[in-house]
C-alpha positions as CSV (number, residue, x, y, z in Angstrom):
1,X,-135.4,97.4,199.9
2,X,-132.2,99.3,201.8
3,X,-130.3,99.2,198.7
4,X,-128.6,102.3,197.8
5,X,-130.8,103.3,194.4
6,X,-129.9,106.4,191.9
7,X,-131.8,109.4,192.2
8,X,-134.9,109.9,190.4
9,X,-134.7,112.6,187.5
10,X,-138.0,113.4,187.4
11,X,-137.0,116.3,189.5
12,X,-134.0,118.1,188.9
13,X,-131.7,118.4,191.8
14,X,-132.6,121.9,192.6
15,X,-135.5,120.9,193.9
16,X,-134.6,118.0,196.4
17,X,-134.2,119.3,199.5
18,X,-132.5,121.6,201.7
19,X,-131.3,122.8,205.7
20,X,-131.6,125.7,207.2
21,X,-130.9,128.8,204.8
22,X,-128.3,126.3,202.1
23,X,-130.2,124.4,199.4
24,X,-129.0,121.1,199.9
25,X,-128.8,118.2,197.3
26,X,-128.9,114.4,198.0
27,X,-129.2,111.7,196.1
28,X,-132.1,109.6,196.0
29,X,-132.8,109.9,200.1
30,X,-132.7,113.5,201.3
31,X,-130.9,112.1,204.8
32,X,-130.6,115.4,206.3
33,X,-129.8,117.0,209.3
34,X,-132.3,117.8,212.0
35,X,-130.3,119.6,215.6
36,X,-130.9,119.3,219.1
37,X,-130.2,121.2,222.3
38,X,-126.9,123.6,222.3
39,X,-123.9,121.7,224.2
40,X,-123.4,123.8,227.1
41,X,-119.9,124.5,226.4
42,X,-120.6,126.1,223.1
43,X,-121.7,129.6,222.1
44,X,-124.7,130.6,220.2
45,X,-122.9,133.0,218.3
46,X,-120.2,132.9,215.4
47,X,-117.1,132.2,217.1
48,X,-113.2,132.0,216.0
49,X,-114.3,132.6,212.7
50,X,-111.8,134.7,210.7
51,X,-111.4,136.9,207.7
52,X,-108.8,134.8,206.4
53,X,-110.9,132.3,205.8
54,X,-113.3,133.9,202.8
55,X,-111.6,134.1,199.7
56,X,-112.6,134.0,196.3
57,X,-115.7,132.4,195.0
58,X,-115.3,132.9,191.2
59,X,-116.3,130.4,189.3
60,X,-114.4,128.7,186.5
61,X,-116.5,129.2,183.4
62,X,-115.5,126.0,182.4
63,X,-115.2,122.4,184.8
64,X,-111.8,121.2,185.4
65,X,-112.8,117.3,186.2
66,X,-114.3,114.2,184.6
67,X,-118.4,114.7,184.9
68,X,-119.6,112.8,188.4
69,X,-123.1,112.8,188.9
70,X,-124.9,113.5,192.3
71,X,-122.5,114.9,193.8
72,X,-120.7,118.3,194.2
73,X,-119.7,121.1,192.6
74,X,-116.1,120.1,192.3
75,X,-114.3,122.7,190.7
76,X,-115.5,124.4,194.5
77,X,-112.8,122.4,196.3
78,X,-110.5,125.4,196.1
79,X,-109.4,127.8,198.5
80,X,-112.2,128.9,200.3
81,X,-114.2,126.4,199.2
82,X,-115.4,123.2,200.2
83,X,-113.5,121.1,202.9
84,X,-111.9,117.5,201.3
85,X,-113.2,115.2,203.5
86,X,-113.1,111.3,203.6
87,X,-115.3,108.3,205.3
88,X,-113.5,107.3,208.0
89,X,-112.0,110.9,208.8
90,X,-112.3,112.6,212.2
91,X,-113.4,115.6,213.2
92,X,-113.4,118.0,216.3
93,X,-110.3,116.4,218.0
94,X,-111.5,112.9,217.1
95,X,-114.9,113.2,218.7
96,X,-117.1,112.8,215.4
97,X,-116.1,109.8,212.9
98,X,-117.7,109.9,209.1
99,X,-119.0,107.1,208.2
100,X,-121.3,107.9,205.2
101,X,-122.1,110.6,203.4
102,X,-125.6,112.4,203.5
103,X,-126.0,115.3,201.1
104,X,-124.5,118.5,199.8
105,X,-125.4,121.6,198.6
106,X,-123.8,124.8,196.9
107,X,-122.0,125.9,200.4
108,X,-121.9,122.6,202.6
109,X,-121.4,118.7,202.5
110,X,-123.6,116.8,204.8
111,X,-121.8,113.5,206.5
112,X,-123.1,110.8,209.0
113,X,-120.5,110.6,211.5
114,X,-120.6,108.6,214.7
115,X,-120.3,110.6,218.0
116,X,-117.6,108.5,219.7
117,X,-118.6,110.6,222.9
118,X,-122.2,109.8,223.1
119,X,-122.3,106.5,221.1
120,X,-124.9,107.8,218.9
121,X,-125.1,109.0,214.9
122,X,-125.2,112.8,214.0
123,X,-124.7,114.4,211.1
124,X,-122.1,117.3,210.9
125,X,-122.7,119.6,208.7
126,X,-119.0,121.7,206.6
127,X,-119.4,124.8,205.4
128,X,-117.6,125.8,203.2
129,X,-114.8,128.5,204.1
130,X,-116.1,131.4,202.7
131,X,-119.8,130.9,203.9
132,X,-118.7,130.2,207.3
133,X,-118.3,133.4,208.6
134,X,-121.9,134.3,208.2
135,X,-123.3,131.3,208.4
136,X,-127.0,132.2,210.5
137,X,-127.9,128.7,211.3
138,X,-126.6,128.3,214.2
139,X,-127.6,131.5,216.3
140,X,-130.8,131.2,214.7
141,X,-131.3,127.5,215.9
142,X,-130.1,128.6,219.1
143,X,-132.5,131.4,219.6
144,X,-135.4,128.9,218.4
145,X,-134.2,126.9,221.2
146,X,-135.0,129.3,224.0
147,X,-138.3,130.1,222.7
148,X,-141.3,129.4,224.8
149,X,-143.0,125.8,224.0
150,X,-145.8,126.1,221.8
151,X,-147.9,123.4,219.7
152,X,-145.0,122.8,216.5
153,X,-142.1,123.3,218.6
154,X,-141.2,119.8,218.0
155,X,-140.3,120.0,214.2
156,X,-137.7,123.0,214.8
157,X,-134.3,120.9,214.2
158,X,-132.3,121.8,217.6
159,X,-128.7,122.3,217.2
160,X,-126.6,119.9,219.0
161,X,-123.2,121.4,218.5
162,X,-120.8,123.7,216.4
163,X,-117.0,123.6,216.2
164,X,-114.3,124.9,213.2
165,X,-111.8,122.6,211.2
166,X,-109.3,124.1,209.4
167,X,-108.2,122.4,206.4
168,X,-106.0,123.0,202.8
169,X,-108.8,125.4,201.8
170,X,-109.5,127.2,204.7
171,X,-111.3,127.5,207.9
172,X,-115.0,126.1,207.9
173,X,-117.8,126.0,210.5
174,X,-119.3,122.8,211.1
175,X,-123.1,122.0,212.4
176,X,-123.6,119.0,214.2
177,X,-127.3,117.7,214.2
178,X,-129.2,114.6,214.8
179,X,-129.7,112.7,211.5
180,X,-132.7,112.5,209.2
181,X,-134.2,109.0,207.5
182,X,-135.3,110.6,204.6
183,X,-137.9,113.2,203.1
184,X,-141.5,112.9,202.0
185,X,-140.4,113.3,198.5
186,X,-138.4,110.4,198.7
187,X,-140.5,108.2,200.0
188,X,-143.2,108.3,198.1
189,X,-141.2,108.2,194.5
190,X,-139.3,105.2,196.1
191,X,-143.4,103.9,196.6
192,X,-145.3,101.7,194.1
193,X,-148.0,103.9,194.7
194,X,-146.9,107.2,195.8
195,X,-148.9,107.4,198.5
196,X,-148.8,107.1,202.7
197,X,-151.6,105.3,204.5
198,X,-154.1,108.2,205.3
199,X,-153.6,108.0,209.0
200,X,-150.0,108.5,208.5
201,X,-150.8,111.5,205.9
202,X,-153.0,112.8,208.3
203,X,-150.3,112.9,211.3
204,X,-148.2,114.4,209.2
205,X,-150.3,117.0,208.1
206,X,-151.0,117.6,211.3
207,X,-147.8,118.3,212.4
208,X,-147.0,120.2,209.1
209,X,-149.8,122.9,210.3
210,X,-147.9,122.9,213.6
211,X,-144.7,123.6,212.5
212,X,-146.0,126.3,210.6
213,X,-147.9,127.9,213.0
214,X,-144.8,127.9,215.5
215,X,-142.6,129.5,212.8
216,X,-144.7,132.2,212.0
217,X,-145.5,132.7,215.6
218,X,-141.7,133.1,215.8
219,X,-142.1,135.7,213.2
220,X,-139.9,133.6,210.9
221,X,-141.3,132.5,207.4
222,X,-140.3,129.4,206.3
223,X,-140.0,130.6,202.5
224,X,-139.2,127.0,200.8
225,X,-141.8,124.7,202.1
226,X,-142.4,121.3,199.8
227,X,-142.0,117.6,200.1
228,X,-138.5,117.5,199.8
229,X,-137.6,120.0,202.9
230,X,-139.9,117.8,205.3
231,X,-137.7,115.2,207.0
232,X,-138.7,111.7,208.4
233,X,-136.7,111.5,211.7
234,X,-134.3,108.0,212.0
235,X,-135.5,105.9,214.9
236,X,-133.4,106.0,217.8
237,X,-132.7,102.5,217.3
238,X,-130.1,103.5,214.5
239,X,-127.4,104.4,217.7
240,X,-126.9,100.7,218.6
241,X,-126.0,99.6,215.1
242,X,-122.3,99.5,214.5
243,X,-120.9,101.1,211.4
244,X,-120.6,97.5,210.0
245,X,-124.2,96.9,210.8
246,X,-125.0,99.9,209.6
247,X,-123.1,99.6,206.0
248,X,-124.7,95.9,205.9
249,X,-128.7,97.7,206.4
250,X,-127.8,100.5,204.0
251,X,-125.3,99.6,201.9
252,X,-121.7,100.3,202.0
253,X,-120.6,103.8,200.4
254,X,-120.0,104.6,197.3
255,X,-117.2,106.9,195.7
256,X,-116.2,108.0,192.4
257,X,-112.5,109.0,191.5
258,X,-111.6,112.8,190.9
259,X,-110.1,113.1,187.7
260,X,-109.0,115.9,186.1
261,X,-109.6,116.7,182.0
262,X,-106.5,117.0,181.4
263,X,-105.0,114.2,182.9
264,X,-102.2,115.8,185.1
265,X,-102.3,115.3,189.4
266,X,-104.9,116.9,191.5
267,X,-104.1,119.9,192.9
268,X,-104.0,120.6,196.9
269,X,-107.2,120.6,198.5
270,X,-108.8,118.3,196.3
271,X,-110.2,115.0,197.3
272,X,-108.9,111.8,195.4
273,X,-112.5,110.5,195.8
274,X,-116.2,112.1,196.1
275,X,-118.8,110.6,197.7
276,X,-122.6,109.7,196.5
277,X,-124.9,110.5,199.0
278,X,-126.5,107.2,200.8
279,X,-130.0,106.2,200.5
280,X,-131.4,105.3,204.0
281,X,-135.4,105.2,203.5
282,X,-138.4,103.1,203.1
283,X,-141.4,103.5,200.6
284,X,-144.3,105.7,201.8
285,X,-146.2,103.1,202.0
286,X,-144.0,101.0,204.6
287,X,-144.3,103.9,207.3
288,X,-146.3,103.2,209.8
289,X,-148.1,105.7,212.7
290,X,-145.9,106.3,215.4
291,X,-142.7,106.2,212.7
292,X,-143.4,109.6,210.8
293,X,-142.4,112.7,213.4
294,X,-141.3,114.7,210.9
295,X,-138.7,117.9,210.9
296,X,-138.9,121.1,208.7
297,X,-135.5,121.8,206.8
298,X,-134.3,124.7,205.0
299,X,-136.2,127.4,207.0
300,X,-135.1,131.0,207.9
301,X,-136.8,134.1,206.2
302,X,-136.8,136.2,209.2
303,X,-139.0,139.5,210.0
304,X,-136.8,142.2,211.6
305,X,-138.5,144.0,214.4
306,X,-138.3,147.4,212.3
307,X,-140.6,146.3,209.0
308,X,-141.1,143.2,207.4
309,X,-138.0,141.8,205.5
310,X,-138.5,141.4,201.7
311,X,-137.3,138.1,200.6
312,X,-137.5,136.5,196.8
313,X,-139.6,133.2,197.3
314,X,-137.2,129.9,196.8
315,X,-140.1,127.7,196.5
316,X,-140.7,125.4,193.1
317,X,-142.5,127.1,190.8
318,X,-145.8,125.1,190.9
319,X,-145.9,125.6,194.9
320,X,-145.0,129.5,194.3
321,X,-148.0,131.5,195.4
322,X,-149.4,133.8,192.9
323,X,-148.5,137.6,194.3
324,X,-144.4,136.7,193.6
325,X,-145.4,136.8,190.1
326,X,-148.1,139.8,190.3
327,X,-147.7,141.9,193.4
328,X,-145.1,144.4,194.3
329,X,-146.1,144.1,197.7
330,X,-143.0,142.0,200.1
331,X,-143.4,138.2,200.3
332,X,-144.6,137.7,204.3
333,X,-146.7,134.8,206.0
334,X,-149.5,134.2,203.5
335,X,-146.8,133.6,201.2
336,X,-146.1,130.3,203.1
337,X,-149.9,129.3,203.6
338,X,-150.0,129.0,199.8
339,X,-147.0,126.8,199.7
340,X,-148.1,124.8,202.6
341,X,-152.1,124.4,201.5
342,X,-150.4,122.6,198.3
343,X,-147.8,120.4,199.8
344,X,-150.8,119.5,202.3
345,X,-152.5,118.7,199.0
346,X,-149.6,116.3,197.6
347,X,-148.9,114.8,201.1
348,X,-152.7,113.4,201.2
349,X,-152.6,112.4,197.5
350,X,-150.4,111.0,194.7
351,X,-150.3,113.7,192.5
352,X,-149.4,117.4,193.2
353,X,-152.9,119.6,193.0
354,X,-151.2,122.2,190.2
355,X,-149.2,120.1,187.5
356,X,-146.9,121.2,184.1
357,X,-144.2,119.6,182.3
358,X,-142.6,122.8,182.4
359,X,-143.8,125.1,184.7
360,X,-143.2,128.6,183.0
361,X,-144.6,131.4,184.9
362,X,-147.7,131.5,182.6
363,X,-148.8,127.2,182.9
364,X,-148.5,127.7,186.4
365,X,-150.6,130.3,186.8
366,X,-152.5,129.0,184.0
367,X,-153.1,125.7,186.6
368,X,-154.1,128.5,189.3
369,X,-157.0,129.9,186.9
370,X,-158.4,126.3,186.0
371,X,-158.6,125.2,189.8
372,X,-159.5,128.4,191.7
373,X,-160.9,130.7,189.0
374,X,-160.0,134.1,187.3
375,X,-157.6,136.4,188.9
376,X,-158.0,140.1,190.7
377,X,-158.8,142.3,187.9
378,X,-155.4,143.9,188.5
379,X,-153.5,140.8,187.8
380,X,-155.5,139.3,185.8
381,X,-155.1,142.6,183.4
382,X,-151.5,142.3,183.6
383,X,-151.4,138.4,182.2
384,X,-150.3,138.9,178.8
385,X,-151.1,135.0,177.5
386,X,-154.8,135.4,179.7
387,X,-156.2,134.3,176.3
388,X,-154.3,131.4,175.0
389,X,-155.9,129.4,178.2
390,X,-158.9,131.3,178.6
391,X,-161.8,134.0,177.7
392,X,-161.9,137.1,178.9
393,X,-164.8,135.8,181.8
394,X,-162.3,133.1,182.8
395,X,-163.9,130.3,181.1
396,X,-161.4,127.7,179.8
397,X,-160.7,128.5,175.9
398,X,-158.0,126.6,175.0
399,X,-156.9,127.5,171.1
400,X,-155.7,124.6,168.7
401,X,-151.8,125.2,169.6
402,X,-152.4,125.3,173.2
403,X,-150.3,122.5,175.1
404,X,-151.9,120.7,178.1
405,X,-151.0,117.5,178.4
406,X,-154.3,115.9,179.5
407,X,-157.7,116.6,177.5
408,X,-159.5,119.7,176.8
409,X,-162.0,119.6,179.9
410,X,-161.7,121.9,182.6
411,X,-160.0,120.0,185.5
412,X,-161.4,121.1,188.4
413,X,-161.1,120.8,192.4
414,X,-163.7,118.0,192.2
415,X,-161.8,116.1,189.2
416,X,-158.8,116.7,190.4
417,X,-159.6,115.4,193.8
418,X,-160.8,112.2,192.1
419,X,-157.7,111.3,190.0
420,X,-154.9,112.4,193.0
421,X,-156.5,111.1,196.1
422,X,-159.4,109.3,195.9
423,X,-159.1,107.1,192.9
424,X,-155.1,106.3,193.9
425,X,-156.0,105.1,197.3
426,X,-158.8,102.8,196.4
427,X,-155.5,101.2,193.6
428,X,-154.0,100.7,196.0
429,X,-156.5,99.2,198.6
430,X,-156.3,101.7,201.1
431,X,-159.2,103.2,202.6
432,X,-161.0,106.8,200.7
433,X,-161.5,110.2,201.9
434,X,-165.0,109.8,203.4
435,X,-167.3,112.7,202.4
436,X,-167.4,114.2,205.7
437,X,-163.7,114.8,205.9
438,X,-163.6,115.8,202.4
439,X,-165.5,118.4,202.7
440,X,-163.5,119.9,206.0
441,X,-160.0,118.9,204.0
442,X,-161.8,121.0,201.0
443,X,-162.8,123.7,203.6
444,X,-159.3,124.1,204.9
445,X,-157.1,124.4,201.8
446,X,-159.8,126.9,199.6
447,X,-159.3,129.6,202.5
448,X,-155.2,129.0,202.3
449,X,-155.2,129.2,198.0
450,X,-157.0,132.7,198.0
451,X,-155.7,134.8,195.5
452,X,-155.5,137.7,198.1
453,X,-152.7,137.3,200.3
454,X,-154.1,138.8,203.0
455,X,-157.4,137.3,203.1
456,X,-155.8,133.7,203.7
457,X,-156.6,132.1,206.2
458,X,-153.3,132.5,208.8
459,X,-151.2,129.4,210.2
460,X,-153.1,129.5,213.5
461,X,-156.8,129.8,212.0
462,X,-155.5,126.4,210.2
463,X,-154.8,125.0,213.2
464,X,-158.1,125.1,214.5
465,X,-160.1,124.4,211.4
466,X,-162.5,121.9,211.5
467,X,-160.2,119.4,209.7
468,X,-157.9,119.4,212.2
469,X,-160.2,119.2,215.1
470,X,-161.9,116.4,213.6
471,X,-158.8,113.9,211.7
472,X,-155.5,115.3,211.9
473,X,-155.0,116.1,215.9
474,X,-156.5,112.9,216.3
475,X,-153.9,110.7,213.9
476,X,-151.1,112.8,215.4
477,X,-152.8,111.9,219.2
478,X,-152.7,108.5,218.4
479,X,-149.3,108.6,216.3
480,X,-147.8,110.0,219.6
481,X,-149.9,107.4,222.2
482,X,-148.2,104.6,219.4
483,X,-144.5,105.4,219.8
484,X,-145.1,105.9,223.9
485,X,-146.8,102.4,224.1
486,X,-143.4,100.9,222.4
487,X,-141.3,103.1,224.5
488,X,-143.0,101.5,228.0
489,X,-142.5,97.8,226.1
490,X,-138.6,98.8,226.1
């Protein structure tokens, strides 16, 4: 069950998961990092960072080394690139020992280290050098940190420290963090069933809406939300293991040697090995209530105080909300209570509410059509291919080359509901959506997918719908009364 597995392809890497501000690959476990209260000695702000430290970021046209999958770019360890690390290296005057390797992403690698200081497991976070100079997440993390305490505070990852290493390609800042288990995306494709029990799904909705609503009351927009940026926090359990207790859970590491093409010595700053990233989860169906506090990753869309900041969406293209296709207008909060109403959708369910092999701008919004109805006039006007999907009116028209994957009938909210939540769970024995709470769910994510960004219903109408009143502040009530009663038994 704790073997390390390969990642899944259905979903290209791009679209695994992230934190704060870097996309960030992993393999099949997206074991992030979630932060922690600023050491005292530390700064918020950038500091001993130097110029000398960015340098060129060109990249080769063509890869120097011997293909490695799931891992990174390697023709990036070069001067000002990434930093060639190794399990069993220390870090920050020996305080912080890798053992394992979590993700990695365009400008960072991701390790599990063991904080010889405090006896615990973080996970430090290299950037590489030249990113580190402006590197936000810090002083935004920090800043989080002093925020009043509002309902969702608990998902913002808190920093636990920042410190530089200087290595053969340069100077890079490094994020230490409290370690992730996993993401929602992962465990459910590791799941026979793809699904969490529904009082679990129903916590972690629940604290999905919260987190929103405390990032937007932040006047920060998240700007990438989906299953794989919503971490599944370790226990605290995982400090007592010793790294040989820990390799014999999880699964020893695994490397691959760098080679290069044409056979002659690596140059300097180059690692002799790379590492896969390890797989630390459980199915979805394994978590139980109490075991699911979640963390949001990959955050950081900020509004300045002078105008709304206009920002390209990073979301996948099925979760995108309609106006970053149509609209000139700048992506803001409604924007992220699209994305959120249909990850909601696909944490309940097994199946993601708008679906397409390929998702080119036109099938998505062709999904949009079939399950909400015709578009503003405007934009619905400007959709050149309107008519291969549809008439004029709306109606579904498919014509005899049109490509849909499933039959000819309309699939609507009520269909759809049937074949990705209902009709899944009774499979799999768990217990249904009861019509009452179906209704509310229903309620709750048709005002967050109106076409209209600004008549969406906004993060803190969501959480005080009905739906959270009446299921998922209760789950997460007694998800939190769980974890205290086996706190007291310690």
């Amino acid at each position: 069950m704790f073997a390390r597995t390969c990642v899944n392809a259905r979903r290209s890497l791009e679209q695994v998961c992230g934190i704060v501000l870097n996309q960030v690959h992993v393999r099949k476990a997206s074991s992030m990092s979630t932060f922690s209260p600023l050491n005292e000695d530390k700064t918020c702000g950038d500091t001993d960072g130097t110029s000398e430290s960015r340098s060129s970021s060109i990249r080769p046209g063509k890869t120097q080394y011997r293909l490695i999958e799931y891992v990174e770019d390697l023709d990036r360890y070069r001067p000002g690139g990434y930093y060639p690390l190794k399990i069993g290296d220390d870090l920050d005057d020996g305080r912080y020992r890798l053992v394992d390797k979590l993700g990695y992403g365009g400008y960072s690698t991701i390790w599990l280290a063991r904080d010889l200081q405090m006896a615990r497991y973080v996970a430090v976070k290299v950037i590489t050098a030249d990113a580190s100079i402006d590197a936000p997440e810090a002083s935004l993390l920090c800043s989080l940190a002093k925020s009043p305490s509002r309902p969702g505070s608990e998902t913002i990852p808190p920093l636990i420290d920042q410190f530089w290493a200087v290595g053969p390609n340069g100077k890079h800042r490094c994020i230490v963090t409290l370690p992730a288990r996993m993401s929602l995306f992962d465990a459910k494709e590791a799941s026979t069933f793809g699904l969490f029990r529904p009082k679990v799904a129903q916590s972690i909705v629940a604290q999905l809406i919260r987190g929103v609503a405390f990032f937007h009351s932040e006047h920060i927009v998240h700007g990438d939300l989906h299953l794989g940026n919503i971490l599944i926090q370790f226990p605290k359990a995982i400090d007592h293991f010793t790294t040989s207790e820990l390799y014999e859970r999880f699964g020893e590491p695994e490397s691959e040697a760098v080679i290069l093409v044409d056979g002659k010595p690596l140059p300097n700053g180059v690692p002799a090995n790379v590492y896969v990233p390890g797989w630390f989860g459980a199915r979805s169906d394994e978590i139980a209530l109490g075991e699911e506090k979640i963390i949001l990753s990959d955050f950081g869309e900020s509004f300045n105080p002078h105008g709304i900041l206009r920002f390209s969406s990073k979301t996948l293209p099925l979760l995108q909300p309609p106006e970053a296709r149509f609209s000139e207008e700048p992506l803001s909060f409604a924007s992220d209570i699209w994305s959120l109403a249909c990850t909601i959708w696909e944490i309940f369910g097994q199946r993601p509410l708008f679906e397409a092999f390929y998702p080119t701008p036109d099938r998505v919004t062709a999904e949009q059509v079939e399950v909400i109805g015709i578009l503003p006039p405007e934009w619905w006007k400007n959709w050149s291919r309107r008519l291969e999907w549809f008439n004029e009116e709306g109606e579904l028209d498919l014509k005899p080359d049109a490509s849909r994957g499933h039959d000819s009938m309309r699939r609507t909210w009520d269909k759809r509901f049937g074949y990705c939540i209902q009709e899944p769970r009774a499979e799999a024995d768990l217990e249904t959506v009861t019509e009452k709470e179906r209704r509310a769910f229903e309620a709750m994510l048709r005002s967050m997918l109106v076409f209209w960004p600004n008549e969406r219903a906004t993060a803190q109408q969501i959480l005080h719908s009905e739906w959270m009143k009446g299921w998922g502040q209760p789950a997460l009530a007694e998800s939190w009364s769980t974890v205290n009663s086996v706190m007291k038994r310690k």
